[in-house]
Structure formats: structure tokens, C-alpha cells
N, C-alpha and C positions, 0 to 999 in steps of 0.2 A: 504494500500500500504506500503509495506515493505521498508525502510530507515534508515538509523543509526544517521540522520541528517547531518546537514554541508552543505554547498553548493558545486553543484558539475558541474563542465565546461566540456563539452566534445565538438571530432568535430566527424560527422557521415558522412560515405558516403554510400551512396542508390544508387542501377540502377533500375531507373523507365523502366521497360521493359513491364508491365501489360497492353493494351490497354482495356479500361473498357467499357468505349463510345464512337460513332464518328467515323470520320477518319482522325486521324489527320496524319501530314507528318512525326511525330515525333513518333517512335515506340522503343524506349529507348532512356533515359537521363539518364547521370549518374550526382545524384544529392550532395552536400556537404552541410550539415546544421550544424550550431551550439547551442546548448543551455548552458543556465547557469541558474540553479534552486536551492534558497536556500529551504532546508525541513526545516529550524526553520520556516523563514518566511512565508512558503507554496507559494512564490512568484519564478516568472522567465522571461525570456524572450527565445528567439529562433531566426534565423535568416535562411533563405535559402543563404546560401554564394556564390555556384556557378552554374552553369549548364555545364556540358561540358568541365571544365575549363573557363567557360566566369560568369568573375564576375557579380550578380546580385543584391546580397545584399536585397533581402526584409524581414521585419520584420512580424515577427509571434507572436501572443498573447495567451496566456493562455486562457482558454476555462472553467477550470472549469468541466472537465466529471468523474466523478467517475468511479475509478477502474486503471484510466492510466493520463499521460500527456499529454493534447492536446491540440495542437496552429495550431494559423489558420492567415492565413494575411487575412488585410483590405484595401488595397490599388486599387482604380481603376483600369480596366482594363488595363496593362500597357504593349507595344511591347518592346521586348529585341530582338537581333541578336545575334542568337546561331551560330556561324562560321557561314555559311553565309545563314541560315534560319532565317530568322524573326517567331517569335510566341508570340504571344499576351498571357499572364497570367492573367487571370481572379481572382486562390483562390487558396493558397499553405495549402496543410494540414499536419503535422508534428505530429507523436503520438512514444511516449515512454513509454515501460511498465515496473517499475522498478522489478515486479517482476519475472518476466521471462527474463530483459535484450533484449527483443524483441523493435524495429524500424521498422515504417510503414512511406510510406511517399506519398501524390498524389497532382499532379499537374492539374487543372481543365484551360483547355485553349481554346483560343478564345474570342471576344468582350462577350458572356452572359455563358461560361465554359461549351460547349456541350461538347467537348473534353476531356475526361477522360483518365490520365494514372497515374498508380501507380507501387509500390512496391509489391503489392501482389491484387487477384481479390477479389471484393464485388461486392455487387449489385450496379450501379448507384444511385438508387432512397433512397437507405442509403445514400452515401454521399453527394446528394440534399438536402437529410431533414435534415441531421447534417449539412452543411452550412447555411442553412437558421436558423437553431436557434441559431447557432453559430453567425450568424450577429444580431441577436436582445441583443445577449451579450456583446458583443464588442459596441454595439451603446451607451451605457452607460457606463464608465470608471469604475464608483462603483459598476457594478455586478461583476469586478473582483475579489473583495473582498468574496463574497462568495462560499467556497469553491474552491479557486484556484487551490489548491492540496488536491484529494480527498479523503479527513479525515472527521469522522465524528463533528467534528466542523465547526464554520464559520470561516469568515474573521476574521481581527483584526480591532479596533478599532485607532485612534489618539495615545495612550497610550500605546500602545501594547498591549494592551487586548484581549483575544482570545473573540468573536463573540459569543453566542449561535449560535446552529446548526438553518440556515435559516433568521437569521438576518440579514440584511442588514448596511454596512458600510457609514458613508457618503462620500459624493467627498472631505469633508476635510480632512476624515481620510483617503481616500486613498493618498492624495497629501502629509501625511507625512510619512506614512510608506513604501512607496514604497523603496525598497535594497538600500542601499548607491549603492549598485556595479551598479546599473540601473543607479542611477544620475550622476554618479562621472566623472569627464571628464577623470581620467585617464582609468577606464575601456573602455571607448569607444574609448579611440588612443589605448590599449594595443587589443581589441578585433578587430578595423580596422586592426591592423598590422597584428594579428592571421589569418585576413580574407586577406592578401593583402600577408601573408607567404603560404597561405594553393591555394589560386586563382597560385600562381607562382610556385608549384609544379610539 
């Protein structure tokens, strides 16, 4: 994956227009997400900011899939009120590909995510089987670590030591390498505000 390095903050907006699976009441969202990924650290985070203009804020995780960037949330099934629909989100999925400059983005809704809509069509049963491996990644903090951003290396270590390819990190060394910009309390009032400037638009 082609990068110059640095970290880099962007906000993206999507119109989920795709209906994949289902029926749901919702046949386009226009969606706003942001990420921030640094290429030293091969680390990031992601966020879906809004739907609709109706703030939602859920966080998205690094995934780990070679070839692009892709987050996924982990949060319970959770109801939001889109103006005046209610729609339960089950799993947000957010994929960037730096080399093409291409943004995908699907929303899986309802209490178990038979509702399928995206930004562009796939099969269903592709994005069933990449969630479900995607949750066995995320159920462990330290699979982050390897291959967060898909290079042929692993994670890092405690020290910042780049990983052999397929090495495993441990949870201590994730707990220290994780971005200052992830911990720092000022990134997160400067990206609330980003999110609370971009929701008011």
C-alpha cells in the first residue's frame, strides 16, 4: 500500500444508497466518517460521525486486511433516531484504499444486521464472513498489532520495534505504543469539536 508516511486526518462523506439485504425503511443515508491513520505507526482509529446530519459518533477499529484500511465497530446492537426513524445498528464497516483514493462504507442494521446497505453492491455473504472474522479480531486488543496496516511486517513491539511478519504483540506492548494522538485528551476535544463542527453543517 502506497504512502509517503505521516499521519493523515481526513472527514469522508458516503451516500449509502446500495440496498444489499432485507428490507429495510432506510434506502439511502448519507453517511460522515472520520479517520486518522498514522503510516509510521501503521496504527489509527475511525469514527462514523453522523447519519443524516444526526450525530452518532461510533467508533470503528482497525481490522488488519491486507491491501486497504478497514474498521469495523464493536458496539452492541444500538437504536439511534435518524429524524424521526429509529434504526437499530448492529456493525459499521469503513474501508479506505490509499491506492486508488477509493471509500466504501456499509451499514448492517437491525437487532442480529439482516439489513444490509452500502456505498457500493457485494454479495451479502462476503460481508457476513468478513464480520464475523473481523469480531474474532477485535475480541482481542493484541491482534491489533499485527498487521494493522497492510505491510509486509508485523506489529510493533513495547520499544518500537517492528514485529517479524506474523508475530504476535503482547497486550503490554500494545498499551504502550498505541498514537499519543489516540491517548491525548487534546485530540479527542479537538476531534469532538471537528465532529460537533462537521454534525452543525
Amino acid at each position: 500500500m502506497k504512502n509517503n508516511g505521516g499521519t493523515q486526518t481526513k472527514t469522508v462523506n458516503l451516500n449509502l444508497n446500495k440496498v444489499i439485504r432485507g428490507n429495510s425503511t432506510f434506502k439511502s443515508l448519507d453517511c460522515t466518517f472520520n479517520y486518522t491513520w498514522d503510516f509510521n505507526k501503521n496504527m489509527g482509529i475511525a469514527h462514523l460521525v453522523s447519519i443524516n446530519k444526526t450525530k452518532v459518533n461510533i467508533t470503528l477499529h482497525p481490522l488488519g486486511i491486507k491491501g486497504f484500511l478497514g474498521f469495523m465497530s464493536d458496539i452492541p446492537a444500538t437504536s439511534f433516531f435518524i429524524g424521526d426513524k429509529q434504526v437499530i445498528i448492529y456493525r459499521v464497516i469503513f474501508d479506505y484504499y490509499p491506492d486508488t483514493g477509493k471509500y466504501v462504507a456499509f451499514l448492517m442494521l437491525g437487532d442480529n444486521g439482516n439489513d444490509i446497505i452500502g456505498s457500493e453492491k457485494v454479495e451479502a455473504q462476503e460481508l457476513i464472513n468478513r464480520v464475523s472474522e473481523a469480531q474474532k479480531t477485535l475480541s482481542k486488543k493484541d491482534k491489533v498489532l499485527v498487521g494493522v496496516e497492510p505491510t509486509p511486517e508485523g506489529g510493533f513491539d513495547s520499544n518500537d520495534n517492528l514485529l517479524p511478519e506474523g508475530e504476535e504483540g503482547t497486550e503490554e506492548d500494545f498499551d504502550q505504543i498505541v498514537p499519543d494522538i489516540l491517548d491525548d485528551p487534546d485530540f479527542e476535544d479537538s476531534l469532538s469539536g471537528e465532529i460537533d463542527d462537521i454534525v452543525g453543517d
